[in-house]
FIRODREN-493742 format. One record per residue: x, y, z of N, C-alpha, C, O in turn; residue in one letter; residue number from 1. Coordinates in steps of 0.001 Angstrom, whole numbers. Layout:
X|Y|Z|X|Y|Z|X|Y|Z|X|Y|Z|A|NUM
...
This chain:
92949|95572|101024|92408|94284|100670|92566|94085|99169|92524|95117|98500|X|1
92788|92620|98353|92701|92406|97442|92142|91349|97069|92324|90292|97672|X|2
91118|91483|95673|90334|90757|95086|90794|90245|94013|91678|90918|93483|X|3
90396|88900|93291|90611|88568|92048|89089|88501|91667|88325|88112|92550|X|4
88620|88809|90556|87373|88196|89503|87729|87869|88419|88392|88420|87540|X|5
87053|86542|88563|87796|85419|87402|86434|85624|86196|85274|85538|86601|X|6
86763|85923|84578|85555|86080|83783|86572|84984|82686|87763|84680|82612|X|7
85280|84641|81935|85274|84278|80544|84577|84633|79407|83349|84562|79348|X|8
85241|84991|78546|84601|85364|77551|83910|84333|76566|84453|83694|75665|X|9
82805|84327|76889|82085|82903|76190|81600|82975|74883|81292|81890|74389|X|10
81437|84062|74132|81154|84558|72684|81912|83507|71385|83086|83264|71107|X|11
80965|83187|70963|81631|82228|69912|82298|82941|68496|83191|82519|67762|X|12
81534|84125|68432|82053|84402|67287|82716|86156|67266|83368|86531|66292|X|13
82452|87063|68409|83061|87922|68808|83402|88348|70045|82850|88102|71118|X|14
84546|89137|69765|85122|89471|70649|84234|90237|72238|83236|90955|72185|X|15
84761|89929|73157|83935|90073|74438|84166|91364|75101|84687|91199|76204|X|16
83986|92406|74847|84165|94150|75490|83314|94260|76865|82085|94280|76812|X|17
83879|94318|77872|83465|95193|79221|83405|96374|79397|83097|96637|80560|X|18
83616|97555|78534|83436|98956|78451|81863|98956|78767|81032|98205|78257|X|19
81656|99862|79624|80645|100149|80368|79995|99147|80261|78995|98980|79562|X|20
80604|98294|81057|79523|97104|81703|79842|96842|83044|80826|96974|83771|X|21
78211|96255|83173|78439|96201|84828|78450|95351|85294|77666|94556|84777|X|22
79177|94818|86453|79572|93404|86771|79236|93094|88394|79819|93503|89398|X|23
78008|92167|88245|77777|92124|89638|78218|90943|90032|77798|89918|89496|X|24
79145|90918|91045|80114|89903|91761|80058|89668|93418|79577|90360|94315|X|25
80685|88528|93424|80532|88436|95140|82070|88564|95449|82671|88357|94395|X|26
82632|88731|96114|83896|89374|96413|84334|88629|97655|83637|88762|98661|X|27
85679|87666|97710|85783|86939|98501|87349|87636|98935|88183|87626|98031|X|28
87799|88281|100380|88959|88691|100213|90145|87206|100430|89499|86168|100572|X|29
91205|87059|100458|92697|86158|100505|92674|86452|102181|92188|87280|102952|X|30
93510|85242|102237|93598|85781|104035|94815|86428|103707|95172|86540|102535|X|31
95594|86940|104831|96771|87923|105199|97426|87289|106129|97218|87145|107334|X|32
98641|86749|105080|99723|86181|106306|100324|87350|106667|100099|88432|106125|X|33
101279|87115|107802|101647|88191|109166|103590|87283|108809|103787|86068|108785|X|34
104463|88183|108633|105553|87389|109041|106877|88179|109430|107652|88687|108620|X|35
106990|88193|110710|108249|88847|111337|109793|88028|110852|109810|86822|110606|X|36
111065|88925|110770|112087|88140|110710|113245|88820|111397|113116|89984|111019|X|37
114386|88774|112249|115168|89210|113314|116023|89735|111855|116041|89330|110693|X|38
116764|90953|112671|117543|91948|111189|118684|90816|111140|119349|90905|110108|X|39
119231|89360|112336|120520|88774|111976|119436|87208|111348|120020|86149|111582|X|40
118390|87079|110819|117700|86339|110022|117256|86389|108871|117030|87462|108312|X|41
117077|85349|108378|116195|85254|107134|114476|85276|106474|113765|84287|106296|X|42
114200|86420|106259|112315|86402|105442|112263|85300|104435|112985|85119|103454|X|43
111001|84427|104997|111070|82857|104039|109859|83190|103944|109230|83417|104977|X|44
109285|83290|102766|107964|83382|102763|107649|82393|101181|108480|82094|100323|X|45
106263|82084|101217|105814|81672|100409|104814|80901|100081|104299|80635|101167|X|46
104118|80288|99127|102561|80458|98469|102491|79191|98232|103542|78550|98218|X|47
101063|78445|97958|101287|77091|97439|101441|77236|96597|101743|78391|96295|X|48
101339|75821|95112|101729|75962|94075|100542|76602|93241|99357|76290|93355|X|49
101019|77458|92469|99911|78048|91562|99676|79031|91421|99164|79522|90415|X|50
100209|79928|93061|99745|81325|93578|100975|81948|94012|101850|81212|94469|X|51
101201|83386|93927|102020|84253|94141|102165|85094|95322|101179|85372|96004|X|52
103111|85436|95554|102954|86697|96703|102416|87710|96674|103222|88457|96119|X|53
100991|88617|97068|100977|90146|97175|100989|90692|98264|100085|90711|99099|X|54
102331|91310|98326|102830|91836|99142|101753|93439|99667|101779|94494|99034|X|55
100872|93180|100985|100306|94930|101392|101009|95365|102141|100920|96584|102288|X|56
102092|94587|103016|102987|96476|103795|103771|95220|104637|103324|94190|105142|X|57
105428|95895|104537|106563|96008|105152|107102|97103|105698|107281|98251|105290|X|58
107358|96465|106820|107539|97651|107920|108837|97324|108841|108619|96209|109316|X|59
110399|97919|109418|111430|97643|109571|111655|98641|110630|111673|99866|110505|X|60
111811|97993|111606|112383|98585|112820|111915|98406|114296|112366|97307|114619|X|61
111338|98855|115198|111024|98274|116216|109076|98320|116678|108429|98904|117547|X|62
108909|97863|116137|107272|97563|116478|106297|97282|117106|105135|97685|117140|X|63
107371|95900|118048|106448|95627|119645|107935|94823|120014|108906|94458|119351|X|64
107434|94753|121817|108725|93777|122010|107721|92229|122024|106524|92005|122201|X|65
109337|91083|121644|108863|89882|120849|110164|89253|120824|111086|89574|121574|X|66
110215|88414|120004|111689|87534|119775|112995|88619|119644|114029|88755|120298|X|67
112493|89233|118615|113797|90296|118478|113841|91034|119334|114714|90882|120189|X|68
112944|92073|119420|112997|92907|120392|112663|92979|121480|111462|93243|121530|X|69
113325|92831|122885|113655|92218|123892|113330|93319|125285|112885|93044|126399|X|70
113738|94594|124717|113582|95286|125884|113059|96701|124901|113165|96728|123675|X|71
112451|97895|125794|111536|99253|125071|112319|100021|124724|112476|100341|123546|X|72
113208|100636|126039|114329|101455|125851|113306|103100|125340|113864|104182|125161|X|73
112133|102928|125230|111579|103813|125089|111637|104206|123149|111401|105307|122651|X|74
111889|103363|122657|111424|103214|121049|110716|102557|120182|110823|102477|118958|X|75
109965|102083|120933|108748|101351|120216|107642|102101|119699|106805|102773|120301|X|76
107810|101831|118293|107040|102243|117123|107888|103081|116209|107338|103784|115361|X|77
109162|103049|116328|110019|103971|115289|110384|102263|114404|110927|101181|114625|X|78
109650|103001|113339|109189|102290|111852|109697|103219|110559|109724|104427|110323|X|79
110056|102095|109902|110202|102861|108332|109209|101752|107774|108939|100591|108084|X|80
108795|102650|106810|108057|101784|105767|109093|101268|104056|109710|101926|103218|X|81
108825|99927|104225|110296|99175|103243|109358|98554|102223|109830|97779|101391|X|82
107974|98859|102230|107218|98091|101097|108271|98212|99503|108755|97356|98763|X|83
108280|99698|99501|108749|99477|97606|110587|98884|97838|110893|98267|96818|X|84
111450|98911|98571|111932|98045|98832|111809|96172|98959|112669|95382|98570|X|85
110665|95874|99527|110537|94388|99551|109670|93990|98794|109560|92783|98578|X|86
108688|95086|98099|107783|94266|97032|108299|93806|95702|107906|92758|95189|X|87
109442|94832|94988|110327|94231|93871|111091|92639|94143|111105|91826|93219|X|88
111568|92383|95186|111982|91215|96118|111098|90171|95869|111463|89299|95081|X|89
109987|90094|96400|108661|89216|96826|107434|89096|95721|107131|88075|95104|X|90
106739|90531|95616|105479|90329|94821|106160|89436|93569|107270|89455|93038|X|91
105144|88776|93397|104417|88030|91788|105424|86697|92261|105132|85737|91548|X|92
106479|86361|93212|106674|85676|92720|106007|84390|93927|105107|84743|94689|X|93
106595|82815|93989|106090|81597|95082|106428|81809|96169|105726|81788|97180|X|94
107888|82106|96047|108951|81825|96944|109487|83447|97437|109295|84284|96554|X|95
109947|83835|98360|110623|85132|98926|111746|84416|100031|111490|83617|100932|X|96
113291|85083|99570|113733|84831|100691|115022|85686|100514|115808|85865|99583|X|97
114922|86102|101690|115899|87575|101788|116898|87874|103223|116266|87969|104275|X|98
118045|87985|103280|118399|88298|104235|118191|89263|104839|118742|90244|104341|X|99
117604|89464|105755|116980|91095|106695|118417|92300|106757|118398|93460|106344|X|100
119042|91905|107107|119974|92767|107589|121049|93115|106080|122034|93797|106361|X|101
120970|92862|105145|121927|92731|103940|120807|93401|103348|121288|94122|102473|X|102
119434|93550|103376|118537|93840|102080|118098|95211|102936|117388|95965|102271|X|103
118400|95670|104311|117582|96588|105018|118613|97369|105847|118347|98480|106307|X|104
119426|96951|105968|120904|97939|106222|120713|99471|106562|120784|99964|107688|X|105
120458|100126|105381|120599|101415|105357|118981|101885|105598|118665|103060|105414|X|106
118204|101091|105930|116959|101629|105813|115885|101906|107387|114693|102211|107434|X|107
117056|101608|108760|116083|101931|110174|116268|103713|110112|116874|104541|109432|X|108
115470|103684|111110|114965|105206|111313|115802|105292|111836|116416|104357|112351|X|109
116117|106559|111872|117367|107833|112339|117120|107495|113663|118073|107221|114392|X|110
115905|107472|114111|115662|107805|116275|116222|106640|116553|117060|106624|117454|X|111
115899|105421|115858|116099|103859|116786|117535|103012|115873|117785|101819|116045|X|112
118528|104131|114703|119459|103494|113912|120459|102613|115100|121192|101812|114521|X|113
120561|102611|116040|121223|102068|117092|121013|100926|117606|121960|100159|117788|X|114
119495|100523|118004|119020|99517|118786|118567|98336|117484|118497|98365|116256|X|115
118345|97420|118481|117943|96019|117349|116902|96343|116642|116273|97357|116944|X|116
116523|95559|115578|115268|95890|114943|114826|94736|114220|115371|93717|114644|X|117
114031|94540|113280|112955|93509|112735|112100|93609|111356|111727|94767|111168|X|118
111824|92998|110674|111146|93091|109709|109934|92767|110074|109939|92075|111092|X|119
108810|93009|109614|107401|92698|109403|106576|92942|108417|106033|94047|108391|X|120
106294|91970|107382|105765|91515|106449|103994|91080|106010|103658|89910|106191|X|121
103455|91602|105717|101640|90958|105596|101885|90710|104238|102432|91566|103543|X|122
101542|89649|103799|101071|89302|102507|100233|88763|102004|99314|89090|102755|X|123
99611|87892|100964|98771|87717|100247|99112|86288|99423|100119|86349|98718|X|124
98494|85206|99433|99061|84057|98254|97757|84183|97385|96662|83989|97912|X|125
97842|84426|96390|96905|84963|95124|97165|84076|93834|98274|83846|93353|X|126
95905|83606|93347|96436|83179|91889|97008|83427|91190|97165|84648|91168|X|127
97732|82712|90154|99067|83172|89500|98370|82938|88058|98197|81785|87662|X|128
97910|84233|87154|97277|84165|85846|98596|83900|84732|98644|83415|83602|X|129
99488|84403|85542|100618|84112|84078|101682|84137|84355|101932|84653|85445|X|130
102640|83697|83671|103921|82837|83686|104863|84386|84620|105809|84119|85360|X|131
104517|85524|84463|105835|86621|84529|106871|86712|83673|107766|87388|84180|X|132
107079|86408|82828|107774|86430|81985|107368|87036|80785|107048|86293|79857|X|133
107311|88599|80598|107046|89383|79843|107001|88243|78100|106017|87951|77420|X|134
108059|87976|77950|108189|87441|76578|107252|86299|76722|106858|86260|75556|X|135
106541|85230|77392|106377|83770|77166|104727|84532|76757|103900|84304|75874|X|136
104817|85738|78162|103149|86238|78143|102788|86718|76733|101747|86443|76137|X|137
103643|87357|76357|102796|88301|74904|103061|87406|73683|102567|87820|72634|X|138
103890|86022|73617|103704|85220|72901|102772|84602|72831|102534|84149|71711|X|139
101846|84289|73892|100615|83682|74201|99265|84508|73869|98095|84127|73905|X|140
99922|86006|73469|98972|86997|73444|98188|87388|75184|97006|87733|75201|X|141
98675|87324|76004|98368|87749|76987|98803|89554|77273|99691|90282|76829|X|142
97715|89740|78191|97672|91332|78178|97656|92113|79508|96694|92074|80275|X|143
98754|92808|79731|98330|93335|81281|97940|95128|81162|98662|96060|80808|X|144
96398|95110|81652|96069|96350|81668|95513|96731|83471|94850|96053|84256|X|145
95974|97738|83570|95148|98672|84641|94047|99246|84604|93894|99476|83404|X|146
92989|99713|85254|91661|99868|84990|91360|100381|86612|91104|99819|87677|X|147
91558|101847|86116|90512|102560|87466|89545|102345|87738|88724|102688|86887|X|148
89035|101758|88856|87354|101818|88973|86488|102517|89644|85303|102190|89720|X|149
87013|103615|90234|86999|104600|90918|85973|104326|92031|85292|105260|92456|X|150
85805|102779|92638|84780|102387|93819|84268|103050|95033|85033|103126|95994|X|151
83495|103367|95090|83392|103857|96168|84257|103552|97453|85137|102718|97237|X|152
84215|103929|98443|85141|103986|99837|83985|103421|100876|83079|103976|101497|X|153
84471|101969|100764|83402|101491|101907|83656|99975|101618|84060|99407|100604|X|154
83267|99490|102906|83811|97829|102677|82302|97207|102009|81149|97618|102137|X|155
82898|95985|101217|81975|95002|100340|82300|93873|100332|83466|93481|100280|X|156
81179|93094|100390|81637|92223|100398|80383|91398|99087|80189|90248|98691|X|157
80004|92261|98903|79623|92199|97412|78287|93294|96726|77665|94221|97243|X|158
78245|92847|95741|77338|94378|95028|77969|94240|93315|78302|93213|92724|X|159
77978|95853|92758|77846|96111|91657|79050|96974|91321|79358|97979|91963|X|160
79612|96574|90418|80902|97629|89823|80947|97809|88438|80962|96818|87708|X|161
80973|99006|87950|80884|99668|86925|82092|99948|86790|82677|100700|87569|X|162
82854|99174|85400|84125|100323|85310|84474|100023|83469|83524|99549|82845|X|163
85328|100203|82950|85084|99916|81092|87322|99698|80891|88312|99736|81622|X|164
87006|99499|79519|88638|99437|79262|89306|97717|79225|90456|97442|78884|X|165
88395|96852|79607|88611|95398|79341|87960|94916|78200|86762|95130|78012|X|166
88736|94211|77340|88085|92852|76370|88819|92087|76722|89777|92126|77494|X|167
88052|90816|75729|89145|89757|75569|88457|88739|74469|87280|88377|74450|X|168
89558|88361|73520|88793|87416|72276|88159|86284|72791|88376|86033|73977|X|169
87111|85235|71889|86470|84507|72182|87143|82742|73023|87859|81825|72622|X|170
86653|82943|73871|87545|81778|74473|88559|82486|75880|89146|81803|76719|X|171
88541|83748|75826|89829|83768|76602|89594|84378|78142|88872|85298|78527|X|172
90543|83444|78896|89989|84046|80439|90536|85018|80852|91761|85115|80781|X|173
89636|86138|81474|90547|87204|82083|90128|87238|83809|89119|86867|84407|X|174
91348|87835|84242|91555|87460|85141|91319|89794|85854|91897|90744|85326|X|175
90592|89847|86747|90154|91519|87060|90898|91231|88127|90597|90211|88747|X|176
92428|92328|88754|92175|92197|90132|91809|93671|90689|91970|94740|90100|X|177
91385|93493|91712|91020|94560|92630|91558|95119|93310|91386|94409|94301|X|178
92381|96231|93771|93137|96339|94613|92289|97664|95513|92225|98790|95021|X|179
91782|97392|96634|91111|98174|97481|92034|98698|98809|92698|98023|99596|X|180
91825|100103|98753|92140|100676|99799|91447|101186|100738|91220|102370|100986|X|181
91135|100303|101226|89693|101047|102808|90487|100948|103899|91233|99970|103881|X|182
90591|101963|105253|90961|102244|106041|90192|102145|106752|90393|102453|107927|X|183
């Protein structure tokens, strides 16, 4: 699951430090689009205006039978996982569009390299804090940091998080995302 928390630093005359501070928030998750594409098709994906792709898991090969996959043959569920493959592709940006079979070629499993196969895609349309463009961002003085928060393991859907390593000067919005892994 992934979160955004939107802050401002409202301080008129100094700078705004979150080092050990604690931030009690309500936590709203993004829904999770679902999107299959046939290996002789095209992955069209994309966000309204404003918001980006985050890509949580691509998966390539035979999964259930469906449009593509037509009959069992006794290989259903021989999967590769193609996330760091399709997230350089997709994440951060509106738009994703990729030919399946040209971008995933070399990448079905050894057991099912023979039979038809499929892409399957979950993603995320998430606010878009900044341009992507390394140069436009740090001209603007914009800043991208990571920040462990070492959360506990358990679903929320809101409460208290303690974590440090954020400022931001007076006036300026920062944007926390969350990236949670609960199983």
């Amino acid at each position: 699951m992934s979160f955004i928390l939107r802050l401002i630093c409202r301080s008129k005359r100094r700078a705004c430090a979150l080092n050990h501070t604690v931030l009690t928030a309500v936590i709203t998750p993004f829904p999770v689009e679902v999107l299959e594409a046939c290996s002789w098709e095209r992955l069209e994906a994309e966000c309204p205006s404003g918001q980006v792709i985050l890509l949580d898991q691509a998966r390539y090969g035979r999964l259930h039978l469906g449009k593509c996959v037509k009959q069992n043959f006794g290989f259903l569920g021989c999967v590769a996982d193609v996330r760091s493959k399709i997230d350089p592709l997709c994440s951060g940006r509106t738009k994703c569009s990729l030919d399946v079979y040209q971008t995933l070629q070399n990448e079905r499993p050894e057991a099912c390299s023979e039979l038809e196969a499929f892409l399957q895609i979950e993603y995320k349309s998430v606010l878009q804090s900044m341009s992507g463009r390394p140069d436009k961002d740090k001209a603007r003085g914009a800043t991208r940091k990571l920040i462990n928060l070492g959360v506990e393991r358990r679903k929320m859907t809101s409460g208290t998080i303690s974590f440090s390593g954020a400022e931001g000067t007076p006036g300026r919005l920062m944007d926390i995302r969350l990236k949670a892994f609960i199983v």
